[in-house]
C-alpha positions as CSV (number, residue, x, y, z in Angstrom):
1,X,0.0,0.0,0.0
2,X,1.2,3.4,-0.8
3,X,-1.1,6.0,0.8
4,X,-0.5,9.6,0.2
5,X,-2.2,11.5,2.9
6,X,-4.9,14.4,2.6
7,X,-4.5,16.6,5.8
8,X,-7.9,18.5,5.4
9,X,-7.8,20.0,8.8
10,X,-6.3,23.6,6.8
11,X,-6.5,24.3,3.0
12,X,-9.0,21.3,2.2
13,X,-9.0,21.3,-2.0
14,X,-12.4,21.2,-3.2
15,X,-13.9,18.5,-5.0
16,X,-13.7,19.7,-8.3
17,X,-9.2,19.7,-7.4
18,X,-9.0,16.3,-6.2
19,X,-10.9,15.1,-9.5
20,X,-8.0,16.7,-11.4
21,X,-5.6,15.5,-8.7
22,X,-6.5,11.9,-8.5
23,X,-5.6,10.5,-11.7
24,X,-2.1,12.2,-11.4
25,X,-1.8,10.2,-7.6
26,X,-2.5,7.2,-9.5
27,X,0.2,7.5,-12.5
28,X,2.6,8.4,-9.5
29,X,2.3,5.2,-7.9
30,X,-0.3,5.9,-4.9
31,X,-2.6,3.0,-4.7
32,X,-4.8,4.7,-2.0
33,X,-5.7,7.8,-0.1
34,X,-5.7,8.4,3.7
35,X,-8.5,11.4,4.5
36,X,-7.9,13.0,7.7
37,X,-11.3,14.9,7.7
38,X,-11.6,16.5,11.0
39,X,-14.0,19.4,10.6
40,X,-14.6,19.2,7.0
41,X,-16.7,15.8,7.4
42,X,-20.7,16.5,7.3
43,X,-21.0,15.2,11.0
44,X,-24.7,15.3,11.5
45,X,-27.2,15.9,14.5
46,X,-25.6,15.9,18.0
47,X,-22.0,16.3,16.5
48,X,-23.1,19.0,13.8
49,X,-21.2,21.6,15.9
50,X,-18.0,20.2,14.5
51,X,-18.7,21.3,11.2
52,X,-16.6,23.6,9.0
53,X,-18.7,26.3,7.5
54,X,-17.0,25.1,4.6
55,X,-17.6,21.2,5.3
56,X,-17.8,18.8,2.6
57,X,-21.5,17.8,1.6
58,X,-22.1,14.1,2.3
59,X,-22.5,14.1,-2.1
60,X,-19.0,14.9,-1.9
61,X,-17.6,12.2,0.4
62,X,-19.5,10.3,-1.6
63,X,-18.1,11.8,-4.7
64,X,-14.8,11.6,-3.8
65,X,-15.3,8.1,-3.2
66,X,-16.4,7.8,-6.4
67,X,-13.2,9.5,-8.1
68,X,-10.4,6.9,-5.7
69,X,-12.4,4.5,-7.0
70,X,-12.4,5.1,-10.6
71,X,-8.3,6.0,-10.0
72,X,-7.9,2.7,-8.5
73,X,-7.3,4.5,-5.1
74,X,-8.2,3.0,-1.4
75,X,-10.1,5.3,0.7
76,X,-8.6,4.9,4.5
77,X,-11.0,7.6,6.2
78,X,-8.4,9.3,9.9
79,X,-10.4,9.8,12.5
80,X,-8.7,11.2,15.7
81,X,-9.2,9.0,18.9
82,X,-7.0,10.6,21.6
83,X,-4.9,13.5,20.9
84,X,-5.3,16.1,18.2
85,X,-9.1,16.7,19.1
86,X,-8.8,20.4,19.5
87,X,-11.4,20.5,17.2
88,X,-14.2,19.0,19.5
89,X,-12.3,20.2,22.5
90,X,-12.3,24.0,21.5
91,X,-16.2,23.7,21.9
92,X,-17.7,24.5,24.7
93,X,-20.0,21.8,24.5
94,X,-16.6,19.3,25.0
95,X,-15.0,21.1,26.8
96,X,-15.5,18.7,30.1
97,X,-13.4,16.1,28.2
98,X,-10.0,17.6,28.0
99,X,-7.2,16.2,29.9
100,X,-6.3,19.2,31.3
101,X,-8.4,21.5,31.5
102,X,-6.9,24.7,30.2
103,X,-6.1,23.0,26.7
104,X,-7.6,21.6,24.0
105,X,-5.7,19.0,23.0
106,X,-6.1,15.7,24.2
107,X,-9.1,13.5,25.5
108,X,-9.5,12.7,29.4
109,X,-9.5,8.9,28.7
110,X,-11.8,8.2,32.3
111,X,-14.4,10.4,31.3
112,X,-17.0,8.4,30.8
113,X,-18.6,10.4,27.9
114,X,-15.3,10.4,26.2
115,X,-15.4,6.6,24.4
116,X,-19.7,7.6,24.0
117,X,-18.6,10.8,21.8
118,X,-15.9,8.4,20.1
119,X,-18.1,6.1,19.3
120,X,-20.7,8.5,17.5
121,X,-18.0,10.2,15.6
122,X,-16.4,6.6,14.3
123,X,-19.8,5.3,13.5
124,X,-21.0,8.3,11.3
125,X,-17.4,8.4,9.6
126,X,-17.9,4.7,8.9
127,X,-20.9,4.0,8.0
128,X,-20.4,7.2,5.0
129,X,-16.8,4.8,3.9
130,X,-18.8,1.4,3.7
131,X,-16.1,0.2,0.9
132,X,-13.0,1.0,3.3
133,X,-11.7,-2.0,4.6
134,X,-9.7,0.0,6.7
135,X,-9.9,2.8,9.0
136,X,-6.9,4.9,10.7
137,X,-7.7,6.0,14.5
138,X,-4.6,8.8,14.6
139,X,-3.4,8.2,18.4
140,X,-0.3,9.8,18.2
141,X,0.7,12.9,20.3
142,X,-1.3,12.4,23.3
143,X,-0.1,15.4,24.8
144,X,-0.6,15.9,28.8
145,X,-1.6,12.8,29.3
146,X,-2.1,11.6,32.7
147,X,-1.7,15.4,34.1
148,X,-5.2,15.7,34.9
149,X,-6.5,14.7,38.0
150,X,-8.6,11.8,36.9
151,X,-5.3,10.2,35.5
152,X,-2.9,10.8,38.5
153,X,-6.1,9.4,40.7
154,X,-6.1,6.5,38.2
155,X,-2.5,5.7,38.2
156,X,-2.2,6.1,42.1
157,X,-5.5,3.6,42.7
158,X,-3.7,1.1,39.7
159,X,0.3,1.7,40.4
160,X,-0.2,2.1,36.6
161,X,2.0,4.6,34.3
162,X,0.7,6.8,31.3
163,X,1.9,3.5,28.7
164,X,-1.0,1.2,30.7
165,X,-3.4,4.0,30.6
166,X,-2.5,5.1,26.8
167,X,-3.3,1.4,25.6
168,X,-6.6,0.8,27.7
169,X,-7.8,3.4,26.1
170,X,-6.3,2.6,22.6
171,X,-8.4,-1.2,23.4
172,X,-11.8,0.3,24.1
173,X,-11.6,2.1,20.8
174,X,-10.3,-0.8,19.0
175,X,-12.8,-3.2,21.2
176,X,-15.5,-1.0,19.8
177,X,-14.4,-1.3,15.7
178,X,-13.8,-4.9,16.0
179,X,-17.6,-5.2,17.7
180,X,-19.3,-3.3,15.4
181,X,-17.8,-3.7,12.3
182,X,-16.6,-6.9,11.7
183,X,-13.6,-7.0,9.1
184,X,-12.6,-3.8,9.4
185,X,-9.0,-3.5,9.9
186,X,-7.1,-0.2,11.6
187,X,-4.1,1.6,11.3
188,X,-2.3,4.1,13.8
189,X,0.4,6.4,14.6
190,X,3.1,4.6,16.4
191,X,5.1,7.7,18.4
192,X,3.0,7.1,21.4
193,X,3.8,3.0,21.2
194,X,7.6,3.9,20.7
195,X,7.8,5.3,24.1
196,X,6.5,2.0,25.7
197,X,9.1,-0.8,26.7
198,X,8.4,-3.9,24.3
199,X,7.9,-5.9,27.7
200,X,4.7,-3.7,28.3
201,X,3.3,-4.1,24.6
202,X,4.0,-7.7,24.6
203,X,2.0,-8.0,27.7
204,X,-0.7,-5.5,26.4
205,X,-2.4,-7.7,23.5
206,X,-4.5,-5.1,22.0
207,X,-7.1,-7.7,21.1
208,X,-7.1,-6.4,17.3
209,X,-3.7,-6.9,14.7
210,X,-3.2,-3.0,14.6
211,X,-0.7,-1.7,11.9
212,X,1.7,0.8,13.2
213,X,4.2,3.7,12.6
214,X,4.7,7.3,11.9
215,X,8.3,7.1,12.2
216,X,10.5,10.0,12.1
217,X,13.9,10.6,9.6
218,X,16.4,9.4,12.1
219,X,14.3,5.8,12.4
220,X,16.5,3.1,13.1
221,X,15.0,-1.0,12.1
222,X,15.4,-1.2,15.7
223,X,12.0,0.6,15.7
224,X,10.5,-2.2,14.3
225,X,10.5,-4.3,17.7
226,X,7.0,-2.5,17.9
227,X,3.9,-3.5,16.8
228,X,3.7,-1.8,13.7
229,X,4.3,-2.9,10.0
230,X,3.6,0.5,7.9
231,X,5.3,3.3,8.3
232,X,4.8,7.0,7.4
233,X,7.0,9.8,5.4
234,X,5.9,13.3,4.7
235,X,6.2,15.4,1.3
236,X,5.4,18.4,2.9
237,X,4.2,19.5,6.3
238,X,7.1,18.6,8.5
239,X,9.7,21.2,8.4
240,X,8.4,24.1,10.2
241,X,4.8,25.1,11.1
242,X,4.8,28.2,8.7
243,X,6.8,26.7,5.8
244,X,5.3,27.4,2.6
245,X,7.8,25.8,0.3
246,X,9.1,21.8,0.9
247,X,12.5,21.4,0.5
248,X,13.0,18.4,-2.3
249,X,16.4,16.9,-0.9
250,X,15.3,17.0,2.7
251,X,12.1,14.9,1.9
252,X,13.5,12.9,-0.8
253,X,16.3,11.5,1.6
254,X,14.0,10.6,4.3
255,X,12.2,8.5,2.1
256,X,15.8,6.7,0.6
257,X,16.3,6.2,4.1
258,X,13.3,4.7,4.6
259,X,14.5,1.9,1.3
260,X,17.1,1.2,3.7
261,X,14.9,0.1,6.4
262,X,12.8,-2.1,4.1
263,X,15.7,-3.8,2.7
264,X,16.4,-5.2,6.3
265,X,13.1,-6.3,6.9
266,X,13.1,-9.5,5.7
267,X,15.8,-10.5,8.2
268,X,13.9,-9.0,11.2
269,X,10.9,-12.1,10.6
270,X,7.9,-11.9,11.5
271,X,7.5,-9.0,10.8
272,X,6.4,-7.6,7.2
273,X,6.3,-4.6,5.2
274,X,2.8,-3.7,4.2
275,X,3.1,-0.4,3.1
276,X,3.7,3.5,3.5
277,X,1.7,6.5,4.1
278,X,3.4,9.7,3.3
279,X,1.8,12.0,4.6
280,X,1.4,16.3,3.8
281,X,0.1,17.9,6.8
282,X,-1.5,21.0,6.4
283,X,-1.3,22.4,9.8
284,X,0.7,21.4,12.8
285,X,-2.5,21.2,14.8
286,X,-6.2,22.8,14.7
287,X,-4.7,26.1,16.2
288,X,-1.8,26.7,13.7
289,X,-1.0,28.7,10.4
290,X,-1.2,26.5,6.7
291,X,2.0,25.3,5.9
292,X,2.7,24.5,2.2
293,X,-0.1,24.4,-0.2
294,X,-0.6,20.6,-1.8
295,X,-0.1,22.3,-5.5
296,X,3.0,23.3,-4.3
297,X,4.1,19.8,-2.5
298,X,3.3,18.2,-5.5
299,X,6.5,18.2,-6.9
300,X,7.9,16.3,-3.6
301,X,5.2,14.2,-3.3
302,X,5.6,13.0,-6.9
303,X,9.9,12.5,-6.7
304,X,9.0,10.4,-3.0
305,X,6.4,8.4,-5.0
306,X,8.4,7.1,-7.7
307,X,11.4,6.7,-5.5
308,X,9.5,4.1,-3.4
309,X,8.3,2.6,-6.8
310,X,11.7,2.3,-8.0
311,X,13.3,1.7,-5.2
312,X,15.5,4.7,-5.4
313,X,15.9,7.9,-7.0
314,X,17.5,7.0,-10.6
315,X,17.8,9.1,-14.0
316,X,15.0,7.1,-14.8
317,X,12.9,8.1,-12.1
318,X,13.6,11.7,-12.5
319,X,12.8,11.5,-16.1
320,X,9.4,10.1,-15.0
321,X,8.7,12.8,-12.4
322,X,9.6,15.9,-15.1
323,X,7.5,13.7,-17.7
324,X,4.3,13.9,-15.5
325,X,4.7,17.1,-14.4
326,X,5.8,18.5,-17.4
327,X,8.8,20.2,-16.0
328,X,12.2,20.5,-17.9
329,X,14.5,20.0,-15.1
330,X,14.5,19.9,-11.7
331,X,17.3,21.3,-9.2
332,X,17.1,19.3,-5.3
333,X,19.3,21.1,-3.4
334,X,17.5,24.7,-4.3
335,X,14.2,22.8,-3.6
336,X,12.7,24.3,-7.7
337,X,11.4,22.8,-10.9
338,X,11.7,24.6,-14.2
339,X,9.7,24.7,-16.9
340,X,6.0,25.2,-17.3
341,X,4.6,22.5,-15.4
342,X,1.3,20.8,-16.4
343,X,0.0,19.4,-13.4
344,X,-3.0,20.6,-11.6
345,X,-2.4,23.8,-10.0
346,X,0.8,23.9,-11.8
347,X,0.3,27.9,-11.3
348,X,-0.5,28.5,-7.9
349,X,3.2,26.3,-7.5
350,X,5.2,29.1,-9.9
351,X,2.9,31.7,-8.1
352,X,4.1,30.6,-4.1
353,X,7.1,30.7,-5.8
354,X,7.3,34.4,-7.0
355,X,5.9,35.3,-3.8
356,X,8.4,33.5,-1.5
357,X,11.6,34.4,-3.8
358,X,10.5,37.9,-4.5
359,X,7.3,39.7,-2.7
360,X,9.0,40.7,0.3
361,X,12.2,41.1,-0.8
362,X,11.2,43.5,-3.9
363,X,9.2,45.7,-1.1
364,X,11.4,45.6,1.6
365,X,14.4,47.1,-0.8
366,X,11.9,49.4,-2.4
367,X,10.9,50.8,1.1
368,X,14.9,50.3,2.9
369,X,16.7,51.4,0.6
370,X,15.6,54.2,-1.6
371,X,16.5,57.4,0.2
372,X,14.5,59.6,-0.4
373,X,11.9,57.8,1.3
374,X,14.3,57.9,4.1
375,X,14.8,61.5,3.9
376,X,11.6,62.9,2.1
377,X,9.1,60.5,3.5
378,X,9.6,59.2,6.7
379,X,7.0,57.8,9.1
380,X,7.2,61.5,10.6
381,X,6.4,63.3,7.1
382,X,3.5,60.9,6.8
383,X,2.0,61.3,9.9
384,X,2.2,65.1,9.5
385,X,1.5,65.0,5.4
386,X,4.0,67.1,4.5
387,X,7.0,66.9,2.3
388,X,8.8,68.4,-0.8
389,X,7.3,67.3,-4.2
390,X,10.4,67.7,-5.4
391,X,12.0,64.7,-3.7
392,X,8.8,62.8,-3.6
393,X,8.6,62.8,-7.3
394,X,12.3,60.8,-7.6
395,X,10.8,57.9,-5.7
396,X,6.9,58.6,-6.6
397,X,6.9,56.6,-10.2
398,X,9.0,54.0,-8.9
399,X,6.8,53.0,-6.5
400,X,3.7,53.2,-7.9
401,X,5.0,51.1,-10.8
402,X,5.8,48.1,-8.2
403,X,2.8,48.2,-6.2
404,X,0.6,48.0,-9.3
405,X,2.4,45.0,-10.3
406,X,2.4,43.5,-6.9
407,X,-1.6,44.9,-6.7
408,X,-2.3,43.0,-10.4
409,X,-0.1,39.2,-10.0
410,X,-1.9,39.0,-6.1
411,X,-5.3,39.4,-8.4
412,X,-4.5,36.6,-10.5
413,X,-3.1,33.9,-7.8
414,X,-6.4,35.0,-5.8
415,X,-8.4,34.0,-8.4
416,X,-6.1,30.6,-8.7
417,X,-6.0,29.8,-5.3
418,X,-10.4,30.1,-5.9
419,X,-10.4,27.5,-8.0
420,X,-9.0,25.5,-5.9
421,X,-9.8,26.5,-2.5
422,X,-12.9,27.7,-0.4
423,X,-12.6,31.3,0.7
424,X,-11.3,31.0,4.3
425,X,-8.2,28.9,3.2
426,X,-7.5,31.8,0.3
427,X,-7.8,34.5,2.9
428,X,-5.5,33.1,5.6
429,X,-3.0,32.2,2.8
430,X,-3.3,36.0,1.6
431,X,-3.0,37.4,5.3
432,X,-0.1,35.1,6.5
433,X,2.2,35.4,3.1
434,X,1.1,38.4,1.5
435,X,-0.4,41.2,3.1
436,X,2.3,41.8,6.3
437,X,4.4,42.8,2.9
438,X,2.2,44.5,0.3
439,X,0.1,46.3,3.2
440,X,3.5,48.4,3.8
441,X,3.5,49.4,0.1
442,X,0.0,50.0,0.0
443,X,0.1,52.2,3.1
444,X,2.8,53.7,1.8
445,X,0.8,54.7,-2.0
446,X,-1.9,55.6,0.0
447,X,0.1,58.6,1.9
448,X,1.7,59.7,-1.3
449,X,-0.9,59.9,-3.1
């Protein structure tokens, strides 16, 4: 299995992207689709207060369902079980299951309406992914747990630890899919696990063959002591919370890395490789900025794809990559692809691009280093709206010339990023990587005008 992950919890494409999207995962070498939906699934009734505004329709989810399906792709629907759940803990409604109190994060796993809201949540996302055979229950950075007061009562009244209590929990949920939903297999996150001794797993039998990890770059075959048999790169999504452009050579050497590990596999028996997940988060958590755009991580996604299907990155494999994307050549270390590109969204990618090589770099040398601004138009001159025409008309053309450039390519990526994207993800994308930059220019127009 080769599952490329969708991280809808910021920047989810609409439908109308992943239909132009799919087929492309497919000539890559994906063979399924992990959804982490969060508040973009059409959760209905009591749980309707997780809803985006911008949620998916259940014709969608069915839709898209549709699309893996004629692309040859496996839908694994990600629903989170224990941590991650700031988006039912924000709510005030839920608030009474946190961990700790004062954040968001993480479920209390005593609370007795904790595994009753679970259960709702996993049995609407199931029963709208009837052809999934599998499902993925997250689990992995349980933050604070066993801080709150419930868990420190526990583990005194038990002499248990936070490893006992993480997997009890982990069972009920697991106890739950195998009871009512017979065949259904599950996945998980294995950082959590990887903190455990192998004595306590081995004594924990989890009552359901759960495949594991989301193993980091520096991953060792050692690792593999634990339960788990799949294991999880990124593309995008892991190298800084506000990054907006992946850098190729970081991500394609975790994945060669990760050849490595396979290769040894077969003498660490019994356990087997079933596949890999690479995954393109699109936010750190609920509460964080958008990292990379997927249009821009496709590039990375598509040179980790073929290097697992080759079984390392060869001429041959970087001739397929610029084939499909319709690039002419592709530079690793400086993280860019020439050439046109004719993949979907092929010009939001050379758009990001312009912005993050030039925007703020083109405005802040305008606005530094030109000195009759300095001189002629300082922050005091435009408080007080004075200064000499004279002067102001050396700078004046200059600077009109760049922000009606800036003013006119920010019109046209807004209207790409549209087609793409619903109108909260274009505007957070606008404020966080455009405006702190063409807002001083503008301000600037405005008072020499």
């Amino acid at each position: 299995m080769r599952l490329v992950h969708l991280d809808l919890k910021g920047a989810a494409p609409r439908v109308s992207y992943l239909e132009q999207v799919f087929p492309l995962l497919s000539q890559l070498g994906a063979n399924g689709i992990l959804i982490e939906y969060e508040d973009m699934f059409p959760f209905k009734g009591e749980l309707e207060i997780l809803k985006s505004p911008y949620a998916y329709s259940e014709e969608d989810v069915e839709r898209i369902q549709q699309l893996a399906e004629l692309h040859k792709l496996e839908v694994v629907p990600l629903v989170q079980t224990f941590g991650h759940v700031e988006f039912i803990l924000k709510h005030e409604k839920y608030k009474h299951l946190r961990e700790v109190e004062r954040f968001p994060n993480s479920f209390n796993p005593h609370a007795p309406d904790t595994l009753a809201l679970l259960k709702s949540i996993l049995s609407q996302v199931i029963e709208k992914h009837r052809r999934s055979t599998w499902i993925h229950i997250g689990a992995d950075e349980v933050f604070h747990l066993g801080e709150g007061m419930d868990s420190k009562n526990w583990m005194s009244r038990n002499k248990g630890d936070t490893g006992t209590m993480y997997l009890n929990h982990i069972k009920e949920v697991l106890g739950f899919i195998t009871t009512q939903y017979w065949g259904l297999r599950a996945l998980m996150w294995d950082d959590m696990l990887r903190k455990m001794s192998v004595g306590a797993l081995r004594g924990e039998r989890t009552g359901m063959a759960v495949e594991a990890p989301k193993l980091g770059v520096s991953a060792a075959p050692i690792h593999l002591a634990t339960p788990g048999r799949s294991h999880a790169h990124a593309f995008k999504g892991t190298t800084g919370p506000a990054q907006t452009w992946p850098p190729l050579s970081y991500h394609l050497k975790n994945h060669l890395s990760w050849l490595k590990v396979m290769e040894t596999l077969p003498q660490l028996a019994p356990l087997r490789f079933q596949g890999i997940v690479l995954t393109g988060w699109q936010r750190y958590d609920h509460y964080s900025v958008l990292c990379e755009l997927l249009p821009v991580g496709i590039p990375s996604l598509a040179i980790c794809l073929q290097t697992l299907v080759n079984g390392g990155f060869t001429e041959e494999t970087k001739r397929k990559v610029l084939d499909t994307l319709g690039f002419q050549s592709m530079q690793l270390e400086q993280s860019t692809c020439e050439g046109r590109g004719g993949f979907p969204g092929a010009e939001i990618y050379h758009m990001v691009e312009q912005v993050n090589g030039h925007l703020k770099e083109s405005i802040l040398k305008a606005l530094e280093e030109e000195s009759a601004i300095k001189g002629w138009f300082s922050p005091y001159h435009r408080k007080r709206q004075f200064g000499n025409p004279r002067n102001m008309e050396s700078f004046g053309s200059k600077v009109l010339k760049l922000h009606e450039d800036w003013e006119s390519f920010v019109h046209d990526l807004r209207a790409h990023l549209e087609t793409v994207y619903f109108p909260d993800t274009v505007e957070e994308w606008m404020e966080e990587n455009v405006n702190p930059y063409l807002d001083q220019l503008r301000d600037l127009v405005r008072d020499y005008r």
